[in-house]
NURO-272047 format. One record per residue (C-alpha): residue number from 1; residue in three letters; chain; x, y, z. Coordinates in Angstrom, 1 decimal, decimal comma, padded with zeros to 4 digits. Each point is the difference from the previous one (the first is absolute). Example, Ala and Ser with C-alpha at 12.3 -4.5 7.8 and 13.67 -1.06 7.14 Angstrom:
// NURO-272047
+-----+--------+--------+--------+--------+--------+
| num | residu | chaine |      u |      v |      w |
+-----+--------+--------+--------+--------+--------+
|   1 |    ALA |      A |  012,3 | -004,5 |  007,8 |
|   2 |    SER |      A |  001,4 |  003,4 | -000,7 |
+-----+--------+--------+--------+--------+--------+
***
This chain:
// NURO-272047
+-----+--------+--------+--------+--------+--------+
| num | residu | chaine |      u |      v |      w |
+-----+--------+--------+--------+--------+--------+
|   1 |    UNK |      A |  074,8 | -012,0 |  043,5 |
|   2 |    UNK |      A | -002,2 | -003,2 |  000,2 |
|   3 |    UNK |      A | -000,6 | -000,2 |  003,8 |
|   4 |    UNK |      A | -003,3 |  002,1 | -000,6 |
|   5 |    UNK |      A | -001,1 | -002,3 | -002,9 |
|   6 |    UNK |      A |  000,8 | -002,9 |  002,0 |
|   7 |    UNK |      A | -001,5 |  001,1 |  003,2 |
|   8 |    UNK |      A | -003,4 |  000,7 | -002,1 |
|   9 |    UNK |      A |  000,1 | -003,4 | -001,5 |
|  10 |    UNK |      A |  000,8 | -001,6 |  002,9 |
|  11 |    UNK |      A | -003,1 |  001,7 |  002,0 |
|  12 |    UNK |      A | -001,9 | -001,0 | -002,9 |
|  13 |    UNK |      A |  000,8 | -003,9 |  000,4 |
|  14 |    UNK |      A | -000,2 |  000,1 |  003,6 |
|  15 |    UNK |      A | -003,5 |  001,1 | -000,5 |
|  16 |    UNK |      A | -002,9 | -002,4 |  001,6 |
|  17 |    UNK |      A | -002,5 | -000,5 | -003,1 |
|  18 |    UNK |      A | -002,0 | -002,7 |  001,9 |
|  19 |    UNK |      A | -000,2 | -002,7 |  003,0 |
|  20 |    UNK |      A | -000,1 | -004,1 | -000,6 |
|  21 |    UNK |      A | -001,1 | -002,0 |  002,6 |
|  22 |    UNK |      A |  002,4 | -002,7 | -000,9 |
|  23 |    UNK |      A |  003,2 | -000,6 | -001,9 |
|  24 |    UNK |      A | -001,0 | -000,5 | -003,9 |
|  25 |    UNK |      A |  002,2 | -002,8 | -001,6 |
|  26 |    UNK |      A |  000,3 | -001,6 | -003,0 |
|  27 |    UNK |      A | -000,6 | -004,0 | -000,2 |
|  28 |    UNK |      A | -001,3 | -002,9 | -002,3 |
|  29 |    UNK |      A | -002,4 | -001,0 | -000,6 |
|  30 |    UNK |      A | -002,1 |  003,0 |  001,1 |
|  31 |    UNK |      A |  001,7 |  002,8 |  002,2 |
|  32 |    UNK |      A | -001,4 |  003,6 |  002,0 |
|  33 |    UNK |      A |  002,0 |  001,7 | -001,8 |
|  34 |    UNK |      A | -000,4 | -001,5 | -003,6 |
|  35 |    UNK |      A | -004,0 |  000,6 |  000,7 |
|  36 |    UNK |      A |  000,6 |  003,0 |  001,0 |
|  37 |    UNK |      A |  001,6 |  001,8 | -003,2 |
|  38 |    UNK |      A | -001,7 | -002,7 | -002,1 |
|  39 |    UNK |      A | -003,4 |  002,0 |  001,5 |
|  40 |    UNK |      A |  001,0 |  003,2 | -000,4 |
|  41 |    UNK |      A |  001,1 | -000,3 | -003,2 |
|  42 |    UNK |      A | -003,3 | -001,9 | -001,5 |
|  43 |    UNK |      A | -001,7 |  003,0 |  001,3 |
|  44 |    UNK |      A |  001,9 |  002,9 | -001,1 |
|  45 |    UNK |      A |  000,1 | -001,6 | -003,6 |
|  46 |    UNK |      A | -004,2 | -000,6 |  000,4 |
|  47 |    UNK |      A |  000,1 |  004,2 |  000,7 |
|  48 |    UNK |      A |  002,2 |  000,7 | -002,7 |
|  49 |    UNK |      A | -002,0 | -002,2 | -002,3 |
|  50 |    UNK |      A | -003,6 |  001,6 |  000,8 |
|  51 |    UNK |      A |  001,3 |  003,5 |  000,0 |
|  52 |    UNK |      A |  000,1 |  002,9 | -002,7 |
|  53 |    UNK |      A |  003,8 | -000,9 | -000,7 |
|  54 |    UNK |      A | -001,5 | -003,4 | -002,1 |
|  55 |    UNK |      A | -002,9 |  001,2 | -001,8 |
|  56 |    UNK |      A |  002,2 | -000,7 | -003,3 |
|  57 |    UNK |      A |  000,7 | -003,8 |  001,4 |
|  58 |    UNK |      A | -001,5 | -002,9 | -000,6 |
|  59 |    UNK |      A |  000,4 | -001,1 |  003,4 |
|  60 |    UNK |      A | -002,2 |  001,1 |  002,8 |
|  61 |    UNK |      A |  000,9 | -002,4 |  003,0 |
|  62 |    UNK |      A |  002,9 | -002,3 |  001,1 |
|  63 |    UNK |      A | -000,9 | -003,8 |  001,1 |
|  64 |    UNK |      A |  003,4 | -001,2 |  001,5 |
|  65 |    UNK |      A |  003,1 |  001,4 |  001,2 |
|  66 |    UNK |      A |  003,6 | -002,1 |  000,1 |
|  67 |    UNK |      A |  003,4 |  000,7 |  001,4 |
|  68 |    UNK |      A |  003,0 | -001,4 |  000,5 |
|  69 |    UNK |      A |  001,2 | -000,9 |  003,4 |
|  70 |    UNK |      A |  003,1 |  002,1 | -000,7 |
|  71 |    UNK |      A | -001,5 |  002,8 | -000,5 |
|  72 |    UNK |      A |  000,6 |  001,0 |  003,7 |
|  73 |    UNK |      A |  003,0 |  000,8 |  001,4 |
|  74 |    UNK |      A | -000,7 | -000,2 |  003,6 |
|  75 |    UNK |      A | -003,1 | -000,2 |  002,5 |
|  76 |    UNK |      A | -002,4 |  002,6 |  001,2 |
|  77 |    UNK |      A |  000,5 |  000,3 |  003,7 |
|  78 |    UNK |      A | -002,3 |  000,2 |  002,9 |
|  79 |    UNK |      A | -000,7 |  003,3 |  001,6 |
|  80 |    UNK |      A |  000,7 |  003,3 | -002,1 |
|  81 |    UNK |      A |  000,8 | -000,5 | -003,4 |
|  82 |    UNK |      A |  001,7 |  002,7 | -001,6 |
|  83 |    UNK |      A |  001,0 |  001,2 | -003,8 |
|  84 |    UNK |      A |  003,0 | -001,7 |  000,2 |
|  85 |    UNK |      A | -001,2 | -002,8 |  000,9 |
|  86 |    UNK |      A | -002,1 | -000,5 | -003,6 |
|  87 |    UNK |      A |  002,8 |  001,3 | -001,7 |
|  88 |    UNK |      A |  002,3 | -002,8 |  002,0 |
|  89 |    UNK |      A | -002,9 | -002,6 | -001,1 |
|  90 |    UNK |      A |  000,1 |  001,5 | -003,6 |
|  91 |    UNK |      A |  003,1 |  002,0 | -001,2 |
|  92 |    UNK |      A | -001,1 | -000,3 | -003,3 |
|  93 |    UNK |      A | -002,2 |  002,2 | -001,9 |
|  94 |    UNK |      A | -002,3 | -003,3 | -002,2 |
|  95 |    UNK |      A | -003,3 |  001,0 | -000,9 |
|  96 |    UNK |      A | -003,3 | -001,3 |  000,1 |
|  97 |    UNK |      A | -001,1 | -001,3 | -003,4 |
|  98 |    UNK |      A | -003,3 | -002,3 | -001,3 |
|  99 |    UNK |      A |  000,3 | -002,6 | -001,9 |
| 100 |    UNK |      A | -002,6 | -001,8 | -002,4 |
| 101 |    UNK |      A |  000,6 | -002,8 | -000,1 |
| 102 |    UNK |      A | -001,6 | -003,6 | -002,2 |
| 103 |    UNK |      A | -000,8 | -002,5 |  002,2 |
| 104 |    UNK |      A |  002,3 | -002,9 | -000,9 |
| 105 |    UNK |      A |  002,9 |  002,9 |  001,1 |
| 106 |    UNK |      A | -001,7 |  000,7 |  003,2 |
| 107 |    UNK |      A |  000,8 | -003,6 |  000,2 |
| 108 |    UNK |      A |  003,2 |  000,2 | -000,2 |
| 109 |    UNK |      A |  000,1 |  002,6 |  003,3 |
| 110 |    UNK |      A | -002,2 | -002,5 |  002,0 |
| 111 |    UNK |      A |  002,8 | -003,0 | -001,3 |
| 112 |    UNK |      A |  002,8 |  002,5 |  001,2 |
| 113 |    UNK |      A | -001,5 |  001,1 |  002,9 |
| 114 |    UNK |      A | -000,8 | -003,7 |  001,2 |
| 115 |    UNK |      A |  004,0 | -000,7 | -000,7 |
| 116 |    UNK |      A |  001,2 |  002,9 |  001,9 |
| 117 |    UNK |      A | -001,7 | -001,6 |  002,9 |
| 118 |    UNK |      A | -002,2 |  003,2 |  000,6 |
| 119 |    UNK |      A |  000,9 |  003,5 | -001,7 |
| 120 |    UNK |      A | -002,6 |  003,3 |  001,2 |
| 121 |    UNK |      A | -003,3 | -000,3 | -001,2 |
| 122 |    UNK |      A | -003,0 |  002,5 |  000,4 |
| 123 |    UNK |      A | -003,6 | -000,9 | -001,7 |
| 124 |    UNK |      A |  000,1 | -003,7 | -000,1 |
| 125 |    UNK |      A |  000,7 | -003,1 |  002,2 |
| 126 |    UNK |      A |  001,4 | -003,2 | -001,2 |
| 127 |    UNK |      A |  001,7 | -003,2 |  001,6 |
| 128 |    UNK |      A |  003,1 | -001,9 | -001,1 |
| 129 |    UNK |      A | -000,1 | -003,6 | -000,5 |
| 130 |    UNK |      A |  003,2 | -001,9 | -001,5 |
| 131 |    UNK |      A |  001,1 |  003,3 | -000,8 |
| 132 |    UNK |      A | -002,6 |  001,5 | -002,0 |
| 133 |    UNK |      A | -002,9 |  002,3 |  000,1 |
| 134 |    UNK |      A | -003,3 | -002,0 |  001,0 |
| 135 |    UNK |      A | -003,0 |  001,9 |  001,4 |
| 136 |    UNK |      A |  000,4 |  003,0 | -001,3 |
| 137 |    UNK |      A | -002,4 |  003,0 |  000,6 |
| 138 |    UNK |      A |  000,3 |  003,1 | -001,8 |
| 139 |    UNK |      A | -002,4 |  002,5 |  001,8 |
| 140 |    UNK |      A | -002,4 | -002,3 |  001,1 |
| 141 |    UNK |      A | -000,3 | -002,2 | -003,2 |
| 142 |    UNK |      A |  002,1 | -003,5 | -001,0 |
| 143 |    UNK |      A |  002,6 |  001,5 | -002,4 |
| 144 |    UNK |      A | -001,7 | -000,2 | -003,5 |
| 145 |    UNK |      A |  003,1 | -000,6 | -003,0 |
| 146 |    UNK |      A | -002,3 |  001,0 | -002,4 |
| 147 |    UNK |      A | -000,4 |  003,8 |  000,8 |
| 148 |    UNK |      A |  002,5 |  002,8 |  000,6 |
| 149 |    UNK |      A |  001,7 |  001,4 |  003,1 |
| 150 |    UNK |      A |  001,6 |  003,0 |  001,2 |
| 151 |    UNK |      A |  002,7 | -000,5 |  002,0 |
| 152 |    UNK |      A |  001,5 |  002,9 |  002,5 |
| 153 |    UNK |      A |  003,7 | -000,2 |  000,2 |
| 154 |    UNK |      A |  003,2 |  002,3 |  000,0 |
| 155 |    UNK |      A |  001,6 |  001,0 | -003,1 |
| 156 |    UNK |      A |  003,1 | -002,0 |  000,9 |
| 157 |    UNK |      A | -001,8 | -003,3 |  000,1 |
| 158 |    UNK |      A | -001,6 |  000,9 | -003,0 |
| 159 |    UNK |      A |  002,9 |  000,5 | -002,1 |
| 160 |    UNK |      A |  001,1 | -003,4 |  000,8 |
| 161 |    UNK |      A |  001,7 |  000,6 |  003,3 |
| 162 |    UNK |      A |  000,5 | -003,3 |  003,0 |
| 163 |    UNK |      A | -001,1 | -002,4 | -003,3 |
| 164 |    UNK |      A | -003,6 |  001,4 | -000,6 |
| 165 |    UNK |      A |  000,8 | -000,5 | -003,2 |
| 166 |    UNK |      A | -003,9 | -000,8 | -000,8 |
| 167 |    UNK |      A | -000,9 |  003,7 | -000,3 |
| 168 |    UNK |      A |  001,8 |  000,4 | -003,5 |
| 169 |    UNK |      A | -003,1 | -001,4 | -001,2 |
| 170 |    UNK |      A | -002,3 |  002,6 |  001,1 |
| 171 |    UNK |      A | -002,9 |  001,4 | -002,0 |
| 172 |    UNK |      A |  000,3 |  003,1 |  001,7 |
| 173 |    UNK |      A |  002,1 |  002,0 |  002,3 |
| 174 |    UNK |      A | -000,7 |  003,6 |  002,0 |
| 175 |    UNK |      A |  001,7 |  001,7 |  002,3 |
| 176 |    UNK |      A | -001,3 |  001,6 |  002,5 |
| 177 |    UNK |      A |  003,0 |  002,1 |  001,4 |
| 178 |    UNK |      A | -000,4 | -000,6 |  003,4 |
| 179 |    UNK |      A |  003,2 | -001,1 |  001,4 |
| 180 |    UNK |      A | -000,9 | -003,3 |  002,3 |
| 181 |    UNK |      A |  002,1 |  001,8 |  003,0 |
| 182 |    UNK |      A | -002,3 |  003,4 | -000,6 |
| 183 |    UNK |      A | -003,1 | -002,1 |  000,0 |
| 184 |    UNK |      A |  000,8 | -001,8 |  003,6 |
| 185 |    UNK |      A |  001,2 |  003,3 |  001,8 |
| 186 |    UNK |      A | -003,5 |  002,0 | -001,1 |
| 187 |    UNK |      A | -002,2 | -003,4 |  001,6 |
| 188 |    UNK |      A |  002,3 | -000,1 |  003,2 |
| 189 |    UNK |      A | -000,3 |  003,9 |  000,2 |
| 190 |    UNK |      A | -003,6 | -000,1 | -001,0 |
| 191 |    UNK |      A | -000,6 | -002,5 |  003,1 |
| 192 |    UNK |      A |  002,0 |  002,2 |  002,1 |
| 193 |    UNK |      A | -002,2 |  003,0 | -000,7 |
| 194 |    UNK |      A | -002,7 | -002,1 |  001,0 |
| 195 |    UNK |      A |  001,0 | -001,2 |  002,9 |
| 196 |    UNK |      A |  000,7 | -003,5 | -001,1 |
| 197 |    UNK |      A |  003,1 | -002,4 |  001,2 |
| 198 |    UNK |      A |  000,7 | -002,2 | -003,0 |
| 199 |    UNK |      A | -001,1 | -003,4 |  000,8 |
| 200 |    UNK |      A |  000,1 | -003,3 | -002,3 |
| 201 |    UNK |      A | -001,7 | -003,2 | -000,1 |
| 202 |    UNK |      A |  001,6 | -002,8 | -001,9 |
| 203 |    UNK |      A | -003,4 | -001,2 | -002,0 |
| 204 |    UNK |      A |  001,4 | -003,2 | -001,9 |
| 205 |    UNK |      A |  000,4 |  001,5 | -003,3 |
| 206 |    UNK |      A |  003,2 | -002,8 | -000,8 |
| 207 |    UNK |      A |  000,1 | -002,6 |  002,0 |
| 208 |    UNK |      A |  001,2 | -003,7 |  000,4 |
| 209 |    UNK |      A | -003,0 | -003,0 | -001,4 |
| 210 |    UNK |      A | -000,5 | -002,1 |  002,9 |
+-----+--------+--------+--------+--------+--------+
***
């Protein structure tokens, strides 16, 4: 009785959604494939924030996005990528949220992120020296503790999840009910309607004070 419900899933996995020119893996401080979801994710929340869906919010844009280096399961690989692939790199369904955020908190991600030795960053650069945050960028402006941020990251994280324990004190929080897993497989299918291989460039984003 399930061999046809199996045999349509399965051809649904097994079904090439894009092309990568290389193998996408996580690393510290700053890795392809971190950038890469870190990326996609800053920009789906930007959408979600300019479009009709927030016209009752108080927030318009997004400034950063952070992750948690085990938020993926496994690599991207090179060649064809297929459904199953994302859902191997993310078999769970977190969603995208924004954060706002005071600065003196968003302090408290840069301290955790320069502790963790590197975590997934879109939307700013810093370096670590002695273990903390030094540098930092947030767009392309020194990071200001005086003002508020919004802060992209996955409902999981946000509810306190691998020690982010920071966002408790947030002044506000949105969802935008876009599962993270969702969000990459429109981009990679989006490129692959276009013609596009997926191809990423490390930038230094996190990376080691010399």
């Amino acid at each position: 009785m399930i061999v046809p419900y199996k045999q349509t899933a399965d051809a649904e996995m097994n079904a090439v959604i894009g092309i990568s020119d290389q193998v996408l893996r996580n690393a510290q401080p700053e890795g392809l494939l971190g950038d890469f979801a870190a990326d996609i994710l800053l920009l789906k929340a930007k959408e979600y924030c300019s479009g009709p869906s927030s016209m009752n919010q108080d927030i318009k844009s997004a400034d950063l996005c952070v992750l948690s280096s085990n938020t993926f399961r496994t690599s991207l690989p090179k060649g064809n990528i297929t459904l199953g692939n994302v859902f191997q790199l993310m078999p769970y369904d977190n969603v995208i949220v924004t954060v706002k955020m005071k600065g003196p908190d968003v302090k408290e991600i840069l301290d955790y992120i320069a502790a963790k030795g590197g975590v997934p960053v879109a939307g700013m650069k810093m370096k670590i020296k002695n273990n903390m945050p030094d540098s930092v960028l947030i767009g392309d402006k020194p990071f200001d503790p005086l003002r508020d941020y919004i802060v992209v990251t996955t409902d999981y994280l946000a509810n306190g999840g691998d020690n982010m324990t920071f966002y408790k004190n947030a002044l506000k929080r949105t969802s935008t009910e876009i599962k993270l897993r969702d969000a990459i497989t429109v981009y990679i299918k989006e490129e692959f309607k276009k013609g596009n291989t997926i191809h990423v460039k490390k930038d230094g984003r996190v990376q080691a004070a010399e």
